[in-house]
N, C-alpha and C positions, 0 to 999 in steps of 0.2 A: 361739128357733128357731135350728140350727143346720143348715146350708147346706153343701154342699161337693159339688163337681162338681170334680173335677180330675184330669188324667192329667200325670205327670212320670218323666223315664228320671233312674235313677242309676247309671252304668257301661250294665252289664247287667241291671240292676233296673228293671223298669217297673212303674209303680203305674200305673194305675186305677180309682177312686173313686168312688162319686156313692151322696147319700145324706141326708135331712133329716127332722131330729128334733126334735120340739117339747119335747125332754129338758131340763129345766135345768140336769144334771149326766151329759155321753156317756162313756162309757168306750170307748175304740179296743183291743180286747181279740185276742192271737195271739202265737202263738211269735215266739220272737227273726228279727229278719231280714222279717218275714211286710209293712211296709212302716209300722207304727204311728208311728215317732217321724221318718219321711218326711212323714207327714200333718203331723204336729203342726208340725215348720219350717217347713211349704208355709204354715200358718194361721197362724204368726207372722213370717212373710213374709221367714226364713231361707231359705228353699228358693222356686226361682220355679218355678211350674204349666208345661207346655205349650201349654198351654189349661184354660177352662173358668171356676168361679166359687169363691168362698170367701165366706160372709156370715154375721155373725154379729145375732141379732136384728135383721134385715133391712138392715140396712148393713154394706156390701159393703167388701171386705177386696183382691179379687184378683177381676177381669172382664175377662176376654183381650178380648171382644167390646165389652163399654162402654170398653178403655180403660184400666182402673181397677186400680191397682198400689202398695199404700200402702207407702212405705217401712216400716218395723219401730215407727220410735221412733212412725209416729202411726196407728197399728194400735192403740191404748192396751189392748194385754194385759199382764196381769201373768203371767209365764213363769218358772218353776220346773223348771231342768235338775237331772239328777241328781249333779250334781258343785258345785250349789249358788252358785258363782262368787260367792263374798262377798269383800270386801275385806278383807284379811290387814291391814292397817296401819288399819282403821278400828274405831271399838269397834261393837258390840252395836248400840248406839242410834245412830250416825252410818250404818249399814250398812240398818238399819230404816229410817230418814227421807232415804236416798240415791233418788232419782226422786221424792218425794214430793210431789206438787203443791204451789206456794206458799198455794193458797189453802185447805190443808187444814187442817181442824180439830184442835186439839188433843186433842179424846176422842178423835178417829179412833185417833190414835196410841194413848192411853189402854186404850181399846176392844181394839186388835190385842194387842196388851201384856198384858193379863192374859187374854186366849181363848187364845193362845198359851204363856202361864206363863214368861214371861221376863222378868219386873221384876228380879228376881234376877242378872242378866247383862247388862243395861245398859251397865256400863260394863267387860265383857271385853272381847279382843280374839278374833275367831275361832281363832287356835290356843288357847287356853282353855277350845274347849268340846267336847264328846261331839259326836258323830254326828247324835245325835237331836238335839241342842240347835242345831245347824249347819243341820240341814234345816228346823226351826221357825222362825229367824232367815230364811230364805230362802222362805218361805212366808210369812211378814210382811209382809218387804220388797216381795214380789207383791202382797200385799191393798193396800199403805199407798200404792202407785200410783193406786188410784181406778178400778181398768179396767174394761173392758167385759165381760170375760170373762179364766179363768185356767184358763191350760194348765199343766198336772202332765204330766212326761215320768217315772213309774218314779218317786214320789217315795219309795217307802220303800226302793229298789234298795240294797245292799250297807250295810244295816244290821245289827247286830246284834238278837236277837229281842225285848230289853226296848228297845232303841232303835226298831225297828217299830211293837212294840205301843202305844209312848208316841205315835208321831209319826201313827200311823193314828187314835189315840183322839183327838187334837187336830183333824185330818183331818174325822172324825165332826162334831165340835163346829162346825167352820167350815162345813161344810152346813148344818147348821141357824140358823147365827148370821147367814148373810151369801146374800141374793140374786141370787146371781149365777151367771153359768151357767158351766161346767167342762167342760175338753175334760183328761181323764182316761188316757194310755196305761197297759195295765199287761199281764204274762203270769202272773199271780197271782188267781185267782179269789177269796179272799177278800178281798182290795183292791176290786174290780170290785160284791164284792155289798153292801161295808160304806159306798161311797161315790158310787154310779151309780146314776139311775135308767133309763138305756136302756145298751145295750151291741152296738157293733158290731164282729159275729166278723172278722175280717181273713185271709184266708189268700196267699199269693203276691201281695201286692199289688192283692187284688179283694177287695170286698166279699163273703163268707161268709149273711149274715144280721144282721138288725138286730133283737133282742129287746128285750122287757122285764128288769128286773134280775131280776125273778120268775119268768120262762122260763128267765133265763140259770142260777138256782141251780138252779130244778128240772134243769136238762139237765146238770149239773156232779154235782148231788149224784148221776145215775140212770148216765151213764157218765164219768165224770173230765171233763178240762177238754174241753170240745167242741168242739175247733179240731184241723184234722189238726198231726202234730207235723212233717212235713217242710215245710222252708219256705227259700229260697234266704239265704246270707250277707250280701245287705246290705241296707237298709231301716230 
């Protein structure tokens, strides 16, 4: 169950929010600006709420009213920005096993390692690899944390289209391979229908509509993406 009650000002951008979905995998779906990767900071606890609540499978993240304000590091999400933020001086496999519980298992690692297709790269260093290889490495590193939930901010943003198609089809694979729930931004409707089971429209910083991925493709397939396109510059 995912949970989110919150209003936060950025400059002149005001978000207002509220919204709960028994989706194991939401996609925050809306043009650039419209406030989706606002949410996602607020819920990795980069960004602070004005008010309101944040809860993920019923423990609470962010409770103006209870109090309750978890620092980041013990928020235990595994968070995947679009710029990746891997360690340039680490290889492959010290980048994968960086946050990685002590008390983790070695199939885990094992496990992430070949759903991923990185045995191969191991022992690179990230200027060594493609684009795609760089956002799989960083999608790892998120699962190999043990969280409670992973947020994707735009993961296949400024890829090329075999590096897309590779990192989305890996994408696929980790839905079905791993239990976990997915807070999902993207303004890319095949992203939203290949990896979401619920989809919340975003427009100005308010809630639009909360569908099914199946309402969302039929309304996409019958008029284009169905979110208006004007949307203010930050969020």
């Amino acid at each position: 169950m995912i949970e989110l009650d919150l209003a936060l000002q950025r400059g002149e951008f005001s978000l207002e929010l509220s919204l709960c979905s028994p989706a194991r995998a939401l996609a925050l779906f809306g043009p650039s600006g419209c406030g989706k990767t606002s949410t996602l900071l607020a819920i990795a606890g980069l960004l602070r709420p004005r008010r309101g609540r944040i809860a993920i499978d019923g423990h609470a993240l962010f409770d103006a009213d209870a109090n309750i304000d978890l620092p980041p590091a013990q928020r235990n999400l595994g968070v995947v920005f679009q710029d990746a933020r891997l360690f340039p001086h680490l290889s492959v496999r010290d980048n994968l096993r960086y946050g990685m519980p002590r008390t983790a298992a070695g199939q885990n690692f094992d496990d992430v390692v070949h759903l991923l297709e990185l045995s191969a790269f191991l022992k690179r260093k990230p200027g060594q690899l493609s684009g795609g290889q760089i956002r799989r490495v960083a999608i790892g590193r998120a699962l190999l944390r043990q969280p409670q939930a992973l947020l994707l901010d735009e993961p296949l943003a400024n890829l090329h289209r075999e590096a897309r198609a590779e990192v989305l089809e890996h994408l696929r694979g980790l839905k079905h391979g791993f239990t976990l729930s997915t807070i999902l931004v993207s303004h890319q409707p095949d992203e939203v229908i290949a990896l979401a089971d619920s989809v919340a429209l975003i427009e100005d910083g308010r809630l639009a509509a909360l569908q099914s991925v199946a309402a969302f493709e039929s309304s996409t397939a019958a008029s284009g993406v169905p979110v208006a396109a004007n949307a203010r510059a930050t969020g």
